[in-house]
C-alpha positions in Angstrom: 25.7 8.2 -33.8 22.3 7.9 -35.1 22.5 3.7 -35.4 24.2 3.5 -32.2 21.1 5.5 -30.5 19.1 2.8 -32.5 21.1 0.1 -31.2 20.5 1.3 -27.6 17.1 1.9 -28.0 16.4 -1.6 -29.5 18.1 -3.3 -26.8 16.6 -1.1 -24.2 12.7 -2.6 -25.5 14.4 -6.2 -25.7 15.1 -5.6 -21.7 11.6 -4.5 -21.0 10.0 -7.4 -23.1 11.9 -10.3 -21.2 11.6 -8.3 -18.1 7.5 -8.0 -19.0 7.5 -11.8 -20.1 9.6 -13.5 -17.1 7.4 -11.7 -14.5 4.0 -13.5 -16.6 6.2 -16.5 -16.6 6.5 -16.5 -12.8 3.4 -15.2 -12.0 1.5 -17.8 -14.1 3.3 -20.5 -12.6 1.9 -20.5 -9.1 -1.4 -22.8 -8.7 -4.4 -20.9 -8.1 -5.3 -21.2 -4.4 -8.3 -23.4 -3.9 -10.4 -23.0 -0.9 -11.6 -26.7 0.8 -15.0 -25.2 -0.1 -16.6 -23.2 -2.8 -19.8 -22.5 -1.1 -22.1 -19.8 -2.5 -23.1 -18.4 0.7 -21.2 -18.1 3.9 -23.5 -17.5 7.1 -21.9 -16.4 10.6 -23.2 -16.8 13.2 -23.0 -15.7 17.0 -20.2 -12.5 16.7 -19.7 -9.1 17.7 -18.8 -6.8 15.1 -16.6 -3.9 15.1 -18.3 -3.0 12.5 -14.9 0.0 11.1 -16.5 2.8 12.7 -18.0 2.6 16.2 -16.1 2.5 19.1 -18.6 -0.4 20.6 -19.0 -4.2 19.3 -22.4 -5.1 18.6 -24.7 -7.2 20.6 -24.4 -11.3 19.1 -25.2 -11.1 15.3 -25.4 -13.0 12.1 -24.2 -11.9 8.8 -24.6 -13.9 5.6 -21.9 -13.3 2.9 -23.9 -14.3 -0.6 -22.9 -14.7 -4.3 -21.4 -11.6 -5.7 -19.0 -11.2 -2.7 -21.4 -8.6 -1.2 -22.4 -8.4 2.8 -26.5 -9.4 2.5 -27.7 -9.3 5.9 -26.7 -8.1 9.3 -29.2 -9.3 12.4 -29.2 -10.0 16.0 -32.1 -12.5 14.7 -31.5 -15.6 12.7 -31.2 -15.6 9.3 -33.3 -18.0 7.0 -31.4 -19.2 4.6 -32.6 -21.2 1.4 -32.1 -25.3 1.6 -31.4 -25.2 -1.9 -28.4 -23.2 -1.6 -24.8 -24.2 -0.8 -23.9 -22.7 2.4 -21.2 -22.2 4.8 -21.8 -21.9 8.3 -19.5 -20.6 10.8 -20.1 -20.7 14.0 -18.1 -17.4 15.5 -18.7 -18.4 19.1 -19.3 -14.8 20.2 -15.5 -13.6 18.5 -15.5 -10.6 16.7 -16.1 -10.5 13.1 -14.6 -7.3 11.9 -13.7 -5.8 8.1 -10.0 -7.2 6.5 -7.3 -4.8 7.1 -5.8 -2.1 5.3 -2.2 -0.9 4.5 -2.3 2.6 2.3 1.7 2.4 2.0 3.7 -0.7 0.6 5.9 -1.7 -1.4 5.0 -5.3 -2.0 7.7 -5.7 -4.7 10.7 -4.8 -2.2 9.6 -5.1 1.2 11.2 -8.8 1.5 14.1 -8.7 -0.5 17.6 -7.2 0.5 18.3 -4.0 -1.6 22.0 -5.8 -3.0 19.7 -8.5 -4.0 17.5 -5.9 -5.7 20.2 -4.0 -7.8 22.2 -7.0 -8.3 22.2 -7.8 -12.0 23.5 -11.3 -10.5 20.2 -12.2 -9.2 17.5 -13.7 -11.4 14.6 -11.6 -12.3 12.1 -14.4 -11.7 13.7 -15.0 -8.5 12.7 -11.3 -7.3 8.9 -11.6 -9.0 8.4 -15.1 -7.3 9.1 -13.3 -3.6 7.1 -10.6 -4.2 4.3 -13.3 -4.9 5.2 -15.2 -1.6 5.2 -11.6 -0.1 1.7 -10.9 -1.4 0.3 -13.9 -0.3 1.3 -13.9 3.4 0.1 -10.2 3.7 -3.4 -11.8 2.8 -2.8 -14.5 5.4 -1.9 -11.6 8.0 -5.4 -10.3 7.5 -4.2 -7.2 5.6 -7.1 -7.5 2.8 -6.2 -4.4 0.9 -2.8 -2.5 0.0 -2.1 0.7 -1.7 1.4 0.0 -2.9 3.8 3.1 -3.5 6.1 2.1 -5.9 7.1 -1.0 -7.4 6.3 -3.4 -10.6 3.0 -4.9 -9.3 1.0 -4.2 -12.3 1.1 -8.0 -13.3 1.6 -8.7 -9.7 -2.4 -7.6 -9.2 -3.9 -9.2 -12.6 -2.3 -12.3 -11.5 -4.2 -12.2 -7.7 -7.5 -10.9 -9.5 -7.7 -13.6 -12.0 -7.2 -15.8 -8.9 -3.3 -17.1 -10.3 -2.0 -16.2 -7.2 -2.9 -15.8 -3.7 -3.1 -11.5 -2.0 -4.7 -8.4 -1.5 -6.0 -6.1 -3.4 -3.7 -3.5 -4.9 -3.9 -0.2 -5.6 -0.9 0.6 -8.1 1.0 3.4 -8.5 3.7 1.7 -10.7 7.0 3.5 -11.0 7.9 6.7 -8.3 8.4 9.7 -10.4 11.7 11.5 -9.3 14.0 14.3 -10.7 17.7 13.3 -11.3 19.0 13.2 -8.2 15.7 12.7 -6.2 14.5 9.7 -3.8 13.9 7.5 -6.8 17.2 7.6 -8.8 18.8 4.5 -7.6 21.8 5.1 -10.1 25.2 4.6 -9.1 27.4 8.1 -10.2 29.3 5.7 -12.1 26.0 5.9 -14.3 26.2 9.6 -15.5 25.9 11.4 -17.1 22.7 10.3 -18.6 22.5 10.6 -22.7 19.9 10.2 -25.2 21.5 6.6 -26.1 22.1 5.7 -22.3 20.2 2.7 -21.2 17.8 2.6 -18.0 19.3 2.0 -14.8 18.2 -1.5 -13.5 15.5 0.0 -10.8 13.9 2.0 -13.7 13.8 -1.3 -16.2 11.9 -2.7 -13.2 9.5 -0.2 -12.6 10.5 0.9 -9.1 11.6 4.4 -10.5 11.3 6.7 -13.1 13.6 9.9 -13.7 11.8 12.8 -15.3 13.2 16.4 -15.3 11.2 18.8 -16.6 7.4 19.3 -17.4 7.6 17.5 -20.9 9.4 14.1 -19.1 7.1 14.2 -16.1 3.8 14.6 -18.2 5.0 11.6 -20.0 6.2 9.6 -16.9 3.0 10.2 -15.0 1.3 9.0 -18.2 3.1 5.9 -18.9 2.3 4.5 -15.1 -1.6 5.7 -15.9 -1.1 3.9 -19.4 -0.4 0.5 -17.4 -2.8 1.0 -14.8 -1.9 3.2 -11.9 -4.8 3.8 -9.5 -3.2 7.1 -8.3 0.3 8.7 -9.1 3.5 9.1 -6.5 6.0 11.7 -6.9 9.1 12.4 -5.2 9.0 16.0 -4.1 12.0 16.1 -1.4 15.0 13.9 0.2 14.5 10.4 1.7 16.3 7.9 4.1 16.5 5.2 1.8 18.2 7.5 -1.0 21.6 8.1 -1.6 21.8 11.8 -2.6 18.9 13.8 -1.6 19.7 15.0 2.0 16.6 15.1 3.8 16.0 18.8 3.9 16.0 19.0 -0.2 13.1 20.0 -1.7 12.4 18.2 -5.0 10.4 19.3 -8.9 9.4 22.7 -9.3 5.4 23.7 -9.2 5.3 23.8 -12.8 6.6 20.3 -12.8 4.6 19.1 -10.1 1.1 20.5 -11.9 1.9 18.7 -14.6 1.9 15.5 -13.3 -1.7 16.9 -11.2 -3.3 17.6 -14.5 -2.2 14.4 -16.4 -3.4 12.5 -13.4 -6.6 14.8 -13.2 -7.4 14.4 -17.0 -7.7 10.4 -16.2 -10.0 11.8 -13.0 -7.5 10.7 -9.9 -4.6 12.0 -8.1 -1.1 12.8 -6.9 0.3 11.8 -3.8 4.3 12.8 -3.0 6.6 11.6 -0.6 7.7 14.6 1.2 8.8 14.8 5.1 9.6 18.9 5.1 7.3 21.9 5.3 8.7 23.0 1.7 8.5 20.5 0.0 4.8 19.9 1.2 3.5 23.3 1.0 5.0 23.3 -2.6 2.9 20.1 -3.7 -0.6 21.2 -1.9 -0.3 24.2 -4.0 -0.5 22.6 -7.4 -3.1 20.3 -6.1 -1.5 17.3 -4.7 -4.1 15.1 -2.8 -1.9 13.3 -0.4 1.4 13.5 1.7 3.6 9.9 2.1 5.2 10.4 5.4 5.4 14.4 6.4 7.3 13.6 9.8 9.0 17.0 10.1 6.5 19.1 9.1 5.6 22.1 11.3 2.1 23.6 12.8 1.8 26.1 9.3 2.0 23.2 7.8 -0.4 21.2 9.5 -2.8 23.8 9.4 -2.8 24.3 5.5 -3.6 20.7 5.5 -6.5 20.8 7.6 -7.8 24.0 5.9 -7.5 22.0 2.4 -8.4 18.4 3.2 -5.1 17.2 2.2 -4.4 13.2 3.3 -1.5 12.5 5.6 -0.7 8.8 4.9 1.9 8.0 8.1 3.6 5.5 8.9 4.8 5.0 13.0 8.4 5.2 12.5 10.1 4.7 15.5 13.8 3.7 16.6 12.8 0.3 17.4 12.8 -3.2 15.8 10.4 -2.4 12.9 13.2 0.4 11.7 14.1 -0.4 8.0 17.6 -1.6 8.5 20.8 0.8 7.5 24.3 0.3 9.0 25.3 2.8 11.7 26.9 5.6 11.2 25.9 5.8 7.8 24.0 9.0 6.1 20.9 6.7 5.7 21.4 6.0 9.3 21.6 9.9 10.5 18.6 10.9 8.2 16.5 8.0 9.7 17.1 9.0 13.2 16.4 12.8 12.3 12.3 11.2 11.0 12.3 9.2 14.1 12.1 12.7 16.4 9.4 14.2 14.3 7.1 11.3 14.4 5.4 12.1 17.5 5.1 15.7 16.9 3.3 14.9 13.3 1.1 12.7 15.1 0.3 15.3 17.7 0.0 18.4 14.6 -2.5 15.8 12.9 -4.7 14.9 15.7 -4.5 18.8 16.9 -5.9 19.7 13.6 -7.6 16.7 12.7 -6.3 15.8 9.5 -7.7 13.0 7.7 -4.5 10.5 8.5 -4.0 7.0 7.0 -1.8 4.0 8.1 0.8 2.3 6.6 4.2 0.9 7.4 6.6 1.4 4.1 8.6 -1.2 5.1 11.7 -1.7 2.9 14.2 -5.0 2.1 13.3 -7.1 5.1 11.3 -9.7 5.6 11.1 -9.8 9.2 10.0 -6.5 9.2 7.4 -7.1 6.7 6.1 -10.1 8.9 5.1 -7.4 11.6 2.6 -5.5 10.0 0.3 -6.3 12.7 2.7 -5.4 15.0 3.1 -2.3 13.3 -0.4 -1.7 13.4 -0.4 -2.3 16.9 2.1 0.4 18.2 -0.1 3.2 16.8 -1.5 3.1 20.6 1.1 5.6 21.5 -1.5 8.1 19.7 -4.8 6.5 19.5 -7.3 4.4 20.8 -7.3 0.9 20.1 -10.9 1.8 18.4 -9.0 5.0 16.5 -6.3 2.6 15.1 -8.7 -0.1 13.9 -11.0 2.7 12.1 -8.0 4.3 10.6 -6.7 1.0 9.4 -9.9 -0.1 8.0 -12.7 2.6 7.1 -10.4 5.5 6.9 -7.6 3.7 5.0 -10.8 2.6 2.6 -12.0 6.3 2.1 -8.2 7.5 0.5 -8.5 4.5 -1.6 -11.4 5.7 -2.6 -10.2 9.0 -3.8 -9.2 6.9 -7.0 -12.5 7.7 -8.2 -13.1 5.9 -11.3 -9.4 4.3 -11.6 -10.6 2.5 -8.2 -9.8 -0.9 -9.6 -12.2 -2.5 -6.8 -15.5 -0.2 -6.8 -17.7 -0.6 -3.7 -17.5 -0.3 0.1 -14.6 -1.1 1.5 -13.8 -0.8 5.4 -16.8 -1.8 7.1 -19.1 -4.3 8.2 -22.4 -3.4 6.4 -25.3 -4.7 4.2 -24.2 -3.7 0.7 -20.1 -3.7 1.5 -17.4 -6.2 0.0 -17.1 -9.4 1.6 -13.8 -8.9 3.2 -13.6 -10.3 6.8 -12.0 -11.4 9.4 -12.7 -13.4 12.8 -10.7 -12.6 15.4 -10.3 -15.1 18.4 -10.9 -12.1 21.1 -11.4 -8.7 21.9 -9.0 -6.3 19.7 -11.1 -3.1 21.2 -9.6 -3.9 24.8 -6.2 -6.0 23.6 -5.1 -4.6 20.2 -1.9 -6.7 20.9 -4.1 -9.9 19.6 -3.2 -8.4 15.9 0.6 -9.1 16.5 0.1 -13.0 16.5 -2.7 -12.9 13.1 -1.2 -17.0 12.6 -3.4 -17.7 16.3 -5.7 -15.2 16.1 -7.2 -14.9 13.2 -9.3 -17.6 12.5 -11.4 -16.8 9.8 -9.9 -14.8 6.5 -12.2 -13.9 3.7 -11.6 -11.5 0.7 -14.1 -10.7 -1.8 -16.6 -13.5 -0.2 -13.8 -16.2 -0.6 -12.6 -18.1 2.3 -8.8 -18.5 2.3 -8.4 -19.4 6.0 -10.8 -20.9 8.5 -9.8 -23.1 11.2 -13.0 -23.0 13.4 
């Protein structure tokens, strides 16, 4: 017994290592993107701003972008520049200049691919790493500067687009969902238990899309292992989900004890737990311990909402609606029935979180379709239903910025994020029209973005 746990254990590293070495492989292989130009200052010139906050452009400005990938100046006068300098100039023809976007909830690893094509063992592993490349780089080219991804193995993923290997946003990691047996993130088949000391990890847990902890020992040392390989904040499962097989929605998942011990490993490295939860128990049960953040909440009730409010906990929403953006599952199916149960809360979460004005982020969560995916903006865009077209671009830029923030020092980008101001990251966009009186213009990004720039770098500009 004791060399076949050996055995399964050494194979079980081997896995992880070629896993570990044929998403570098991939990742390594894609040519750096390379802008026409490498200036060292970018000026613009003549735009509004919507500038993450107000409700009002500003009168025609200029903003120059300088080494250091930092905003310089903002003024409605012109701005001497140097002539020793290499500069950029783009003339924004009184379009509206306007921060990059940000999604707080995706799943950049699965949101393209099929989920048979996920568990398959059939399809290659550098097949699934090289899509969630070409997945990264289009949510760039959408505008979407920023993502907070919420589950998934992008940890080499987001060295490879910070060293400038590969072309994205910024990520904000959470590596691996923690789940109980049985919870949203045990993707095992039942033909997989039970699980021993010598069985070897299902295929979404060699990945890093899951991790199954039970009890407070496992879950300490789950939540660890994700802040080990650089998790910006930690995701637990704390109740049943659409895309799982077994939880039924109502079910509430982890006990409190289990739950504070993944707040205080999290807390020792000075960040925080978010859960994805859609029922009043299963959210009151996690604010209690300290959890910073609900993923979804769609059914919760007014008691709930108001214990929210009173503690400053984060709603990160997404719009889910039965329309074409729905993940797809067949119908008829349980998937299918638990879907269509979120759907009805969705407007009455909105409603409870504008009542009680809780701090709400965006995000769309899209899962295993690339169409989908495509329609971020698009998803974006729908949120009119609730808010202004001003309240959806804040909540999408400077609002989605301040939960990334709550990172503290794991923050893997530190400074301002979100806004158009002296002193704030460098990432912009130029938008050819008006997005305060047609939001709509963010559902064709290909046409109407005309400018892209992250971290001071120009990756699109077709002015």
């Amino acid at each position: 017994k004791l060399m076949r746990l050996r055995y399964s254990l050494i194979i079980g590293i081997l896995i992880l290592i070629v896993i570990g070495l044929t998403a570098q492989f991939s990742y390594a292989q894609t040519r750096p993107f390379k802008s026409s130009q490498t200036p060292s200052f970018t000026l613009f010139e003549n735009v509004r701003i919507f500038n993450g906050i107000s409700e009002q452009l500003s009168a025609p400005s200029n903003v120059l972008v300088v080494v250091g990938n930092k905003i310089q100046t903002i003024s409605t006068a012109s701005i001497p520049t140097p002539t020793e300098i290499s500069l950029t100039r783009i003339n924004g023809g009184g379009r509206v200049l306007m921060p990059g976007l940000i999604n707080a909830h995706t799943h950049v690893f699965m949101e393209t691919t099929p989920v048979e094509k996920l568990l398959s063992p059939d399809t290659p592993t550098e097949a699934l790493f090289q899509q969630a490349q070409k997945n990264a780089t289009a949510m760039l080219m959408r505008g979407f500067a920023s993502a907070r991804d919420m589950a998934g193995p992008v940890f080499e993923l987001k060295k490879a687009i910070d060293s400038g290997k590969v072309v994205g946003p910024r990520i904000w990691p959470s590596g691996a969902m923690i789940s109980q047996t049985s919870g949203h993130g045990d993707f095992r088949s039942l033909k997989e238990l039970p699980r021993t000391p010598s069985s070897p990890l299902s295929r979404a847990e060699q990945f890093g899309v899951g991790a199954i902890a039970d009890g407070v020992d496992e879950v300490l040392r789950r939540t660890r292992e994700q802040l080990m390989q650089g998790a910006s904040q930690i995701k637990l499962a704390a109740g049943g989900g659409v895309a799982s097989s077994y939880d039924p929605i109502d079910v509430s998942e982890y006990t409190e004890a289990e739950f504070k011990a993944a707040v205080d490993a999290a807390a020792n490295w000075n960040t925080y737990v978010t859960i994805h939860a859609y029922t009043p128990t299963a959210i009151q049960t996690a604010i209690r311990v300290g959890v910073k953040c609900i993923e979804h909440g769609q059914l919760m009730d007014e008691e709930t909402a108001k214990l929210m409010a009173k503690k400053g906990i984060w709603l990160s929403m997404q719009p889910f609606l039965d329309d074409e953006d729905a993940n797809p599952y067949p119908e008829g199916s349980a998937n299918r029935a638990r879907q269509l149960q979120v759907f009805q809360g969705t407007d009455i979460a909105y409603k409870l979180a504008k009542k009680y004005n809780i701090k709400t982020a965006w995000g769309t969560d899209t899962l295993y379709s690339a169409k989908n995916a495509a329609r971020q903006g698009a998803q974006l865009a729908k949120m009119v239903r609730w808010y202004t077209p001003a309240e959806v671009l804040r909540m999408a830029t400077s609002t989605n910025a301040e939960l990334l923030a709550l990172s503290g020092p794991r923050n893997p980008y530190p400074g301002k994020l979100g806004v158009v101001e002296e002193g704030a990251l460098a990432d912009l966009l130029l938008v050819n029209g008006n997005l305060l009186e047609n939001i709509q213009l963010i559902e064709n990004p290909a046409k109407n973005f005309v400018v892209i720039m992250k971290d001071g770098k120009i990756y699109k500009n077709t002015i």
